[in-house]
Structures are given as structure tokens and as C-alpha cells.
N, C-alpha and C positions, 0 to 999 in steps of 0.2 A: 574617743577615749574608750580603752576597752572595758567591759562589765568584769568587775568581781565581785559582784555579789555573795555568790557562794564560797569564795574565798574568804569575804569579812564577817560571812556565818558559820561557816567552821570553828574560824577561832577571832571573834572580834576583839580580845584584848590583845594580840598578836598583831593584828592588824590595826586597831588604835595607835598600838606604839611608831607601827613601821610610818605609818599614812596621816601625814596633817590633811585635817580637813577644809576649805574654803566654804565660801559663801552658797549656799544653796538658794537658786530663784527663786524670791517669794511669788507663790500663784496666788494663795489664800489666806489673809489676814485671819490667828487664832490658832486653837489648834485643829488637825484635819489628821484623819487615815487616811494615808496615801499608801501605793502601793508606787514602789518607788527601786530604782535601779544605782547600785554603788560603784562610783568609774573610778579611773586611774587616771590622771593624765599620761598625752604617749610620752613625758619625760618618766613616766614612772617615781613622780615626785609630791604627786597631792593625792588627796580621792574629793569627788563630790559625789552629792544623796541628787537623781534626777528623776522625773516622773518615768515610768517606766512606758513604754511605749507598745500601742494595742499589738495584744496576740505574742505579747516576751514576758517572760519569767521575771518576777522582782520579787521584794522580801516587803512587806507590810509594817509602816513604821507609824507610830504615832507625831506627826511633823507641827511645833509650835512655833510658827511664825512670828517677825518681828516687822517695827518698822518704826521710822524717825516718830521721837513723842508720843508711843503707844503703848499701852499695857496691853499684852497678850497673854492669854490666861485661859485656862481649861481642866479637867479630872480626867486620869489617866484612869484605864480600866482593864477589859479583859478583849479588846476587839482587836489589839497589837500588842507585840511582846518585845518589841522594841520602840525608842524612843530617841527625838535628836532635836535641840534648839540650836543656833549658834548664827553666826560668829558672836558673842559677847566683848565686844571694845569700850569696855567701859559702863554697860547694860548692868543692871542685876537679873539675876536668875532666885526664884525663892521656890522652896518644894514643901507642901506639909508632910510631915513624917505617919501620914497614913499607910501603913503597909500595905496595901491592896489598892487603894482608889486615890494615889496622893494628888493632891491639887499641884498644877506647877504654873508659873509664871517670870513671864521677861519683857522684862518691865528698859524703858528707852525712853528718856526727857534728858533735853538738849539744856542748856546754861545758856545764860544770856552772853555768855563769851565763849574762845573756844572750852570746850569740855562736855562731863553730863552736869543735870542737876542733883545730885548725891540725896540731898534732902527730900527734892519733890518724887526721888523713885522709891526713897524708904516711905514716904508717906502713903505711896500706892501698894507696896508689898505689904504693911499695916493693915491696910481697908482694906485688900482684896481678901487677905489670907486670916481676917479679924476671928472667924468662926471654927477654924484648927485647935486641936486642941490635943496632939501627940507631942511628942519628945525631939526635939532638936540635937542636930549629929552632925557635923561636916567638918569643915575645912577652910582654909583662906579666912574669912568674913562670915560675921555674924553680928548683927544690931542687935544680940543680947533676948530678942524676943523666945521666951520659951516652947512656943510652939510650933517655930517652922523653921526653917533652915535656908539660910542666904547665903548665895555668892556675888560676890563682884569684882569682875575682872579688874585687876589693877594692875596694867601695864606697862610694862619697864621700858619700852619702846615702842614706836608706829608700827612695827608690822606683828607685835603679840597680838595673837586670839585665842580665846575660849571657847569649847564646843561644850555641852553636855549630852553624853547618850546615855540614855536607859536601859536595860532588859529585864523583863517581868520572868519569874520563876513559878513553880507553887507556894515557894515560901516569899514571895512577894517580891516588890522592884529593887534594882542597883542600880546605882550610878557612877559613870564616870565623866570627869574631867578631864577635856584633854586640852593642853595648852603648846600652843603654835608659834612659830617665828615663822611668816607668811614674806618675807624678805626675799631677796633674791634667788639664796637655794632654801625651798622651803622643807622646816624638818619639825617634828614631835619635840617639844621639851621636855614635857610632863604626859605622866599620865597619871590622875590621882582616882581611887576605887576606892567608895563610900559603901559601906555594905552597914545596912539598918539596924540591925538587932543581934 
């Protein structure tokens, strides 16, 4: 797969739209600064986030890992200026609306049948996110809570996904949503851009 890195740091809202993104290898449960390399497939039809490999050029992201029945959770800072969770199939994602240091979290509890557990993953973005205390701003979903900001993929068929990426400014982080038809020819549906204040 070839690296465009510097392609999706030129212009990564240009490159969101063009590039659904797929599952990136979990290595480390949480969140982690990775220094990490953005590929194409050779269809020129996806991209994925991969560890960059010693002695090559990568771009420094903040990477929040997930995994079956886990809350994954961490405070985004000044050590990466970008930022990426996904695939969200059903996951919540919750961000506290701190300007600078926002808490984020993605959150994954299975149902006792197929699906998630809706209830047992609000009850986790509640506790984790209990001590937030900014202004709530998004999109899609929100459980009403005034101080952070929830999404939850709700997918219209088996191959939608949800990625979230970051970039940190001096005026503080952005976010986007980008939502996938990971199907046969896989394309960008959406790209939705949350800007804080």
C-alpha cells in the first residue's frame, strides 16, 4: 500500500472525503502517541493509520484504541496535533468540550443478543466523563448530558462506519466524522466538521 502521508497532511479534509478509512491494528489498548504512516490501498480505494516503520517518515497522531466490551479513554493534549478512533459500529464515542485538553472516550459493550448494550455504554460515558464541566456541541446523538458531547454510530447497514479524527490548532481541537460504506466498492458518505466555539 503506498504512504500518503503527506498527501492527507496537506489537505486532510480533501483527503477525508476522497478516502474511507478501515480498521486500524489494535497494538495498544487506550489511548497512545503513535507515530504512524497513512496508506492507500493499491485499489486506490481505502486508506489505513499503520505504525510507521523504523527510519521512515510518519505524521504523529494521538491513536484511541478500542476493543470488544471496553472503555477506552484518555486527555488529548499538546504531544500530537492529530487525532483518530474508529471504526465505530455501533461504539459510542464521547468528547468533553474542553478546548485544549478534551477528555475522549470509546466506549464497546456487547448485548446479550446480537447488537451493543446502548444503556450499559451510556452508563460508562456518564462515569467516565462525570467531572467535565464545558458545553456540549455535536451532531447525530446526544444523551442530553450538558457537559460532553456523544456520538453513536447508528448504522443503516453491515458495512457503515464511523471514524473520528482530530486536529489540534492554537485555538484549540476539531473534529471530524467521517462515515463509510466499507461494502464492496468502498466510498466516504459523509463528512461531518464540528468546530467548538
Amino acid at each position: 500500500m503506498p504512504d500518503a502521508t503527506d498527501e492527507f497532511l496537506r489537505s486532510p479534509v480533501a483527503f477525508l472525503h476522497r478516502y474511507p478509512f478501515i480498521a486500524m491494528a489494535q497494538s495498544q489498548l487506550g489511548l497512545t502517541v503513535q507515530s504512524v504512516q497513512i496508506r492507500v490501498s493499491d485499489q486506490d480505494d481505502y486508506a489505513d493509520l499503520y505504525p510507521t516503520p523504523q527510519g521512515q517518515a510518519g505524521a504523529i497522531f494521538y491513536v484511541l484504541s478500542w476493543d470488544l466490551n471496553f472503555v477506552s479513554v484518555g486527555t488529548l493534549g499538546t504531544n500530537a496535533r492529530l487525532f483518530f478512533t474508529g471504526p465505530l459500529t455501533g461504539c459510542m464515542f464521547a468528547v468533553d468540550k474542553n478546548w485544549y485538553t478534551p477528555r475522549v472516550l470509546h466506549v464497546n459493550y456487547q448485548g446479550q443478543h446480537a447488537g451493543m448494550d446502548v444503556n450499559r455504554m451510556t452508563t460508562a460515558v456518564n462515569n467516565q466523563m462525570a467531572q467535565c464541566t464545558s458545553k456540549i456541541k455535536w451532531y447525530l446523538y446526544s444523551d442530553n448530558t450538558p457537559n460532553i458531547t456523544v456520538v453513536q454510530s447508528h448504522n443503516r447497514n453491515q458495512n457503515e462506519s464511523y471514524n473520528i479524527f482530530g486536529y489540534r490548532t492554537g485555538h484549540g481541537w476539531t473534529f471530524w466524522q467521517q462515515v463509510c460504506d466499507l461494502g464492496m466498492n468502498p466510498r466516504v458518505v459523509a463528512l461531518n466538521l464540528d468546530t467548538w466555539f
